[in-house]
Short mmCIF file of the C-alpha atoms (twelve columns), coordinates in Angstrom:
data_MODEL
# 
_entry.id   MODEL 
# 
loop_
_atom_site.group_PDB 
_atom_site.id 
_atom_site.type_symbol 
_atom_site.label_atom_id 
_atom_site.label_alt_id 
_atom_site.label_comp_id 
_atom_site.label_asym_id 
_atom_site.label_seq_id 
_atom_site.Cartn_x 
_atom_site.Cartn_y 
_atom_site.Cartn_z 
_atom_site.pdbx_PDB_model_num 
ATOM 1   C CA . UNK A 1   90.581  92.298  77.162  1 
ATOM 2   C CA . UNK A 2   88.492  92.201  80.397  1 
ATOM 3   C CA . UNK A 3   86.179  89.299  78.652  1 
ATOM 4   C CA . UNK A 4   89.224  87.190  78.370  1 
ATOM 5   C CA . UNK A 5   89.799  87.141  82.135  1 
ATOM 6   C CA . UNK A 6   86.953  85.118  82.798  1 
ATOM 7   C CA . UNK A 7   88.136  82.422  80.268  1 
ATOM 8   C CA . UNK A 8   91.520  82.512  82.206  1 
ATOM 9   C CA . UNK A 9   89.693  81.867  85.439  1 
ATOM 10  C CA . UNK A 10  88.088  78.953  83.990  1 
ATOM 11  C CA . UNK A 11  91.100  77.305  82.150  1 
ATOM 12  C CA . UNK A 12  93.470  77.420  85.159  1 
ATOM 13  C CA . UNK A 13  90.850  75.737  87.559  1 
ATOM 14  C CA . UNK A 14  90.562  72.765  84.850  1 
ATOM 15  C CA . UNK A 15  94.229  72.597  84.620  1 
ATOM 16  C CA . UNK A 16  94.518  72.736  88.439  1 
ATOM 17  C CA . UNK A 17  92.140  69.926  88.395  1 
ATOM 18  C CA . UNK A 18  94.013  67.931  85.904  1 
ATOM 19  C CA . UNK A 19  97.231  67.837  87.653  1 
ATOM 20  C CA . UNK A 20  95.537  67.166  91.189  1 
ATOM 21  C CA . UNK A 21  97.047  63.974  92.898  1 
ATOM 22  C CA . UNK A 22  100.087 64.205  90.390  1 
ATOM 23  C CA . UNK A 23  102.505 61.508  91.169  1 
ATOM 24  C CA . UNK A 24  105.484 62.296  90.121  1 
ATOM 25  C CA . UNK A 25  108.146 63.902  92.427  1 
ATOM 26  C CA . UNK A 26  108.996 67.812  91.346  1 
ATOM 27  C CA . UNK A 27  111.997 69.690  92.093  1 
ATOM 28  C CA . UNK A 28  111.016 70.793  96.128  1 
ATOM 29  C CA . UNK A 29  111.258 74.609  95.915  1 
ATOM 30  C CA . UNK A 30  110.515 77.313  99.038  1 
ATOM 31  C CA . UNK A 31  106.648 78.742  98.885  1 
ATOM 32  C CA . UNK A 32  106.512 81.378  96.249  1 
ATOM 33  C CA . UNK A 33  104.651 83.787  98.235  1 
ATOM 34  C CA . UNK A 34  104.785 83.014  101.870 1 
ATOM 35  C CA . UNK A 35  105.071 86.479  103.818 1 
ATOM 36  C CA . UNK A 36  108.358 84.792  105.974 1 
ATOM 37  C CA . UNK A 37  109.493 85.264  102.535 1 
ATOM 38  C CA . UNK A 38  109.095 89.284  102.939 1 
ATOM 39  C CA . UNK A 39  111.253 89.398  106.170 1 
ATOM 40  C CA . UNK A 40  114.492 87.618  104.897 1 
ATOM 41  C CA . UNK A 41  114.579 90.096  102.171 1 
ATOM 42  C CA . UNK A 42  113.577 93.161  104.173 1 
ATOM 43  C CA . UNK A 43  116.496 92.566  106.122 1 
ATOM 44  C CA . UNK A 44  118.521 91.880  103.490 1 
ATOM 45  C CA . UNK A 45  117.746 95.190  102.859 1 
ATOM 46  C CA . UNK A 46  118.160 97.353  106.416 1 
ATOM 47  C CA . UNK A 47  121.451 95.404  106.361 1 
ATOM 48  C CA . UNK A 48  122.456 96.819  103.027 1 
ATOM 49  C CA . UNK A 49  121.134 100.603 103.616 1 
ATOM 50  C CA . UNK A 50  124.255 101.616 105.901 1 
ATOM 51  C CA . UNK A 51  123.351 105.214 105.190 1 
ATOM 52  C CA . UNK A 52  119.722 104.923 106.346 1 
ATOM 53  C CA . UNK A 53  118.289 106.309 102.613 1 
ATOM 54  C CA . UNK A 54  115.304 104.091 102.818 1 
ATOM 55  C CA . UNK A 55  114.655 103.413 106.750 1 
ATOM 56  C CA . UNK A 56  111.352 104.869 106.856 1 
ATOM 57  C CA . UNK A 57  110.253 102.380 104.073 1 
ATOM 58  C CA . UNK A 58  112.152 99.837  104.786 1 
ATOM 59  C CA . UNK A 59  110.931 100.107 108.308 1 
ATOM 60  C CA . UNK A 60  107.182 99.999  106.912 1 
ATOM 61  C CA . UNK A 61  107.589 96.554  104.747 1 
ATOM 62  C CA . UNK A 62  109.184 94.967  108.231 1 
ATOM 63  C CA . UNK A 63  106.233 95.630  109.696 1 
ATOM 64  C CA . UNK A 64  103.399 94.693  107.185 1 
ATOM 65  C CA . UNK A 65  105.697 91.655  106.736 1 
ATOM 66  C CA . UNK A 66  105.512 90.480  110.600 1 
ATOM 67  C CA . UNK A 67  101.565 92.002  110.623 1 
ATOM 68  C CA . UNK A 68  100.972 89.055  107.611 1 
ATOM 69  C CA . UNK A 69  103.484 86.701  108.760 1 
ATOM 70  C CA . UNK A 70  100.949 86.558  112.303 1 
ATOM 71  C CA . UNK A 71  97.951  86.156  110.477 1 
ATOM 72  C CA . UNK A 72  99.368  84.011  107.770 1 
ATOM 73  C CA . UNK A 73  101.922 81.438  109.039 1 
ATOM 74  C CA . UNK A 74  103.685 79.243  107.782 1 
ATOM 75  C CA . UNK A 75  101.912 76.064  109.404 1 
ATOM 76  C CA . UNK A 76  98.631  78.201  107.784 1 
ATOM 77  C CA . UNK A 77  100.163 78.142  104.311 1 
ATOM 78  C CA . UNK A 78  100.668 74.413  104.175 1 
ATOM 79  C CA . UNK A 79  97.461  73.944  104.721 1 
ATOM 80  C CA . UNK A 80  96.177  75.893  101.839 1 
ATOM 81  C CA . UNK A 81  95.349  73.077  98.776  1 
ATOM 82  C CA . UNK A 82  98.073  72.480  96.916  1 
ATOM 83  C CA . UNK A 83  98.754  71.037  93.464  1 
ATOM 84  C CA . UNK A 84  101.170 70.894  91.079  1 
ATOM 85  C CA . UNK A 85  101.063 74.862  89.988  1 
ATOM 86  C CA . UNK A 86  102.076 76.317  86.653  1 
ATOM 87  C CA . UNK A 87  104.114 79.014  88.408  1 
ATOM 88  C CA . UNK A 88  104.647 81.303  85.706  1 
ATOM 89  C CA . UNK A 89  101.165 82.758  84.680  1 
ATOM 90  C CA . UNK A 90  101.188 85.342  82.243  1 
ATOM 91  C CA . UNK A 91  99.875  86.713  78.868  1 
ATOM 92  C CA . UNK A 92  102.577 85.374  77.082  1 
ATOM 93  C CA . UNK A 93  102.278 81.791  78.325  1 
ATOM 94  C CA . UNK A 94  98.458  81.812  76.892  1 
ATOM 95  C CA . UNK A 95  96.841  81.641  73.941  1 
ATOM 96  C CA . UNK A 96  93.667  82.834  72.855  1 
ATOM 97  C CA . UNK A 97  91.041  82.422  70.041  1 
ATOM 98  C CA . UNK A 98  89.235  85.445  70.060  1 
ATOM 99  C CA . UNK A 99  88.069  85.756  74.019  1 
ATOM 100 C CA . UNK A 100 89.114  82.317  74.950  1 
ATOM 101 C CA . UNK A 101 92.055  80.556  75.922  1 
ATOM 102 C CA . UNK A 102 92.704  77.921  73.670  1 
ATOM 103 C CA . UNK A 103 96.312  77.134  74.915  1 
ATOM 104 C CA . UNK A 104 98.261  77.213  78.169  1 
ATOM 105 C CA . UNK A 105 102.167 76.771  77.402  1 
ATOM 106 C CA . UNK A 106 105.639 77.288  79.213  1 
ATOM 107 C CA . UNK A 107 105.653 74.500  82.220  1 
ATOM 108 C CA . UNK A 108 109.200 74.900  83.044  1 
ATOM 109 C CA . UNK A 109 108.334 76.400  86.454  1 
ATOM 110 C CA . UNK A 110 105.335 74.039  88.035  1 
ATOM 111 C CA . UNK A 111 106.001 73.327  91.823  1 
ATOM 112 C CA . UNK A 112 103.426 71.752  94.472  1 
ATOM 113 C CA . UNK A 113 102.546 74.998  95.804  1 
ATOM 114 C CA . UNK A 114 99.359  76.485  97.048  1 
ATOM 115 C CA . UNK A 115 97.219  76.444  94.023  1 
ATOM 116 C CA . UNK A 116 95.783  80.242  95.074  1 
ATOM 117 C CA . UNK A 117 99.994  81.109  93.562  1 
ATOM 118 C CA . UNK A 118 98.370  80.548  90.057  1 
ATOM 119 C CA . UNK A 119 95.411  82.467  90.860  1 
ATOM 120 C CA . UNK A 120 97.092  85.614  92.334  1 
ATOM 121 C CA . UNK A 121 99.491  85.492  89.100  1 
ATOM 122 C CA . UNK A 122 96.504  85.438  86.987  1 
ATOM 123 C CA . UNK A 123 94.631  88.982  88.590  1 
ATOM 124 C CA . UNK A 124 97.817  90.097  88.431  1 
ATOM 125 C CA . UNK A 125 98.628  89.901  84.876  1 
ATOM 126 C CA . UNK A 126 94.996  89.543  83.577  1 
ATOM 127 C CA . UNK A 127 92.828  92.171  86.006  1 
ATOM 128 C CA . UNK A 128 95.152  94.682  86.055  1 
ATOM 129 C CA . UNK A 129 93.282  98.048  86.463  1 
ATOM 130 C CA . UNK A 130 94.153  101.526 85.802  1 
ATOM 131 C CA . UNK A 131 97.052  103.618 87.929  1 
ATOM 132 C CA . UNK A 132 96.466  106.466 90.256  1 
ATOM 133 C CA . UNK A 133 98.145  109.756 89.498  1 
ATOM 134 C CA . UNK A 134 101.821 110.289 88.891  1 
ATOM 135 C CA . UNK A 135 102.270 106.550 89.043  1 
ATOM 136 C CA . UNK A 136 105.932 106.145 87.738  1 
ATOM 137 C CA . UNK A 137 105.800 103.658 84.969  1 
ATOM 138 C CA . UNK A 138 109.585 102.464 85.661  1 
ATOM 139 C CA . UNK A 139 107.949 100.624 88.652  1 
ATOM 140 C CA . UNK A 140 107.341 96.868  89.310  1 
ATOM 141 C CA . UNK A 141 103.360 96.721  88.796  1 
ATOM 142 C CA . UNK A 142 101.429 98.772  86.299  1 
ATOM 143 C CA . UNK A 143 98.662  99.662  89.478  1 
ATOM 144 C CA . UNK A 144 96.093  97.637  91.056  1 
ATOM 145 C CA . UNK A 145 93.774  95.352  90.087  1 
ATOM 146 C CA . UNK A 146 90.499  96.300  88.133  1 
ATOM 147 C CA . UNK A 147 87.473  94.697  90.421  1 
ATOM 148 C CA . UNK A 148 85.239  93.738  87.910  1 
ATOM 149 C CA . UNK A 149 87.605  91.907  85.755  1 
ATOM 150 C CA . UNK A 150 89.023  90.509  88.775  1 
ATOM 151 C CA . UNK A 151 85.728  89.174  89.746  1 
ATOM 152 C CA . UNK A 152 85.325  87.480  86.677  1 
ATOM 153 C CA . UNK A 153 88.229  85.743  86.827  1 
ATOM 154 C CA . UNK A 154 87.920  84.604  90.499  1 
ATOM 155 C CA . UNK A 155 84.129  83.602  89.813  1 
ATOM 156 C CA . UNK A 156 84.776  81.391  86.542  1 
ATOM 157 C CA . UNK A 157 87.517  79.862  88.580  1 
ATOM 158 C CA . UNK A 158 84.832  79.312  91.684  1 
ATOM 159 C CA . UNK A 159 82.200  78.100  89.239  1 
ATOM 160 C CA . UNK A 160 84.867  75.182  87.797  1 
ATOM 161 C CA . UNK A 161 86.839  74.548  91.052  1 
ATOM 162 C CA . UNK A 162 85.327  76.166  94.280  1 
ATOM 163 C CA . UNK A 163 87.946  78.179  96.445  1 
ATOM 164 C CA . UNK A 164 87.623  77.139  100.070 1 
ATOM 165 C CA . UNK A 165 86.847  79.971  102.951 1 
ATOM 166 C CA . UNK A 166 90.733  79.931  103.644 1 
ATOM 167 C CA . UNK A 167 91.867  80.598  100.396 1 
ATOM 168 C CA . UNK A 168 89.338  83.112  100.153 1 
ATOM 169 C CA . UNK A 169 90.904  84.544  103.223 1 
ATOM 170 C CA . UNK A 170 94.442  84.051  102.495 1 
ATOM 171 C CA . UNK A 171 94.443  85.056  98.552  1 
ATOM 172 C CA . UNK A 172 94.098  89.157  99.668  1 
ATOM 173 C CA . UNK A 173 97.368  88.474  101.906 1 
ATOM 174 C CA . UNK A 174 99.148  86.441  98.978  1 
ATOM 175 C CA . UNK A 175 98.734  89.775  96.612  1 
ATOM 176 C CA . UNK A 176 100.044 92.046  99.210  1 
ATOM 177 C CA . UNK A 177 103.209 89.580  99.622  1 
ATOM 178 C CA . UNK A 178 103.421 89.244  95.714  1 
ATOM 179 C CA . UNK A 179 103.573 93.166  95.276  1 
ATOM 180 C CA . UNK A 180 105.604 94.072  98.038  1 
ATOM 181 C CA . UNK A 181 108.077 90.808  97.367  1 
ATOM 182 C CA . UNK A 182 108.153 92.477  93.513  1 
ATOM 183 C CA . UNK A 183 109.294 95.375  94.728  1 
ATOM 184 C CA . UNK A 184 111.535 94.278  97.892  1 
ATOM 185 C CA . UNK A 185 113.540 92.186  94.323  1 
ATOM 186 C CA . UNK A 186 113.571 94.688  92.423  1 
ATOM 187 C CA . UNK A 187 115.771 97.278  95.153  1 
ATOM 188 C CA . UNK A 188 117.369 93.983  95.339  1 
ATOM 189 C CA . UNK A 189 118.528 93.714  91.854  1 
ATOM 190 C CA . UNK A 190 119.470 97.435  91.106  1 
ATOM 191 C CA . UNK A 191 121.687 97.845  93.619  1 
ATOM 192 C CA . UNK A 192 123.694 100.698 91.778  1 
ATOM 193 C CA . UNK A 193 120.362 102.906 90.827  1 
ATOM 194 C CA . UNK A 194 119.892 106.277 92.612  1 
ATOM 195 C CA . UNK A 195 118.042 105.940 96.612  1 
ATOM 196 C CA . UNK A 196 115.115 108.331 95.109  1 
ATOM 197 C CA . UNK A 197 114.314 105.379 92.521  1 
ATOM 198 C CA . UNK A 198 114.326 102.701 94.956  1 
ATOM 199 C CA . UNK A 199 112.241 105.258 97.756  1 
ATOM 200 C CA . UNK A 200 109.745 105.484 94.618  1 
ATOM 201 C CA . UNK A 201 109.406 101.437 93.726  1 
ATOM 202 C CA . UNK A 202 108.985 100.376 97.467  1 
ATOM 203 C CA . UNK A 203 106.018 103.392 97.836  1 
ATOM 204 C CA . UNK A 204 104.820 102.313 94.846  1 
ATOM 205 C CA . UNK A 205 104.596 98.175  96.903  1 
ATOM 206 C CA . UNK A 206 103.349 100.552 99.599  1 
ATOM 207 C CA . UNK A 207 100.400 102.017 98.058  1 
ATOM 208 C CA . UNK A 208 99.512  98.540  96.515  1 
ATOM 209 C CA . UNK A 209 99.425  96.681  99.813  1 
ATOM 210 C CA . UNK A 210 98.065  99.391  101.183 1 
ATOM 211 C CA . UNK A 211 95.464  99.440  98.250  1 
ATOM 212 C CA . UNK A 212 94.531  95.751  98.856  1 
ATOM 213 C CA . UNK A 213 93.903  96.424  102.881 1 
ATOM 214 C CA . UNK A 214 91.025  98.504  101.642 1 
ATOM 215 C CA . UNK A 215 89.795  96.505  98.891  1 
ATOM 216 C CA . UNK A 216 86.744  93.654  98.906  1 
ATOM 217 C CA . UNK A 217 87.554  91.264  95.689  1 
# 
């Protein structure tokens, strides 16, 4: 429920505060969400599609990849705070009583990562607003976010543990790399489905990034 998301906000700050300065050593694993991430597996991709089906998007997520790769690089990244995340941020890792979370489980994924990961996750799975037209539900992503509930989240989390200007900055281009990364995976994965269903998913990353560009959370 969209009152819920502002207890989320506010329970993943605390726990980001929490595990600040943690001093044990974690498994070291790559950024989740870095946009170099987006070119290795877009050309993954353009290598694989020796009949061209999905050039013209293919040749689209190259671009936006190298576009946020420039104004997001890696050097940028690691300086972004960064704690020891929870990495796997979803419904079913929280529980609530009523419109509060009253239990945060499943910590077989936390990395040091930029803490903004676990926010991003969070809109994702807790904002999610409504789909446009003919939006194919065999997709990644149910549709973008919904503003208001994303607001809440984001402001609860601001109120507990402030967001500095760079992560304010950055946290529009970690979406657009989560969506389109979803997506780029998911062509990834199915490599025996039909080229009209992978044209569809990657439009469907497409209209999402595309979405965010245009979009003041």
């Amino acid at each position: 429920r969209a009152s819920q998301s502002a207890s989320v906000g506010e329970v993943l700050a605390e726990y980001h505060q929490a595990v600040d300065g943690f001093p044990g050593k974690p498994v070291v694993q790559p950024p989740r969400y870095n946009p170099s991430i987006l070119l290795g597996l877009t050309e993954r991709l353009l290598q694989r599609d020796v009949l061209g089906d999905l050039t013209p998007q293919l040749s689209w997520y190259d671009r936006r990849a190298a576009e946020l790769h420039a104004r997001l690089t890696d050097k940028e990244y690691d300086t972004l705070p960064h704690v020891l995340i929870h990495g796997d941020v979803h419904r079913d890792n929280m529980l609530f009583l009523g419109d509060h979370v009253s239990g945060l489980l499943d910590f077989d994924q936390v990395a040091i990562d930029a803490r903004i990961i676990d926010v991003a996750d969070a809109l994702v799975d807790f904002a999610q607003g409504q789909p446009p037209q003919n939006w194919s539900p065999w997709g990644v992503y149910s549709g973008p976010l919904d503003i208001e509930r994303a607001r809440m989240l984001l402001d609860s989390y601001d109120t507990a543990s402030p967001l500095t200007k760079t992560e304010c900055s950055a946290l529009p281009m970690i979406l657009e790399v989560l969506w389109l990364q979803g997506n780029l995976r998911r062509v990834l994965t199915t490599s025996e489905a039909e080229p009209d269903y992978h044209i569809e998913v990657l439009e469907q990353g497409r209209w999402l990034a595309e979405w965010m560009q245009k979009t003041r959370l």
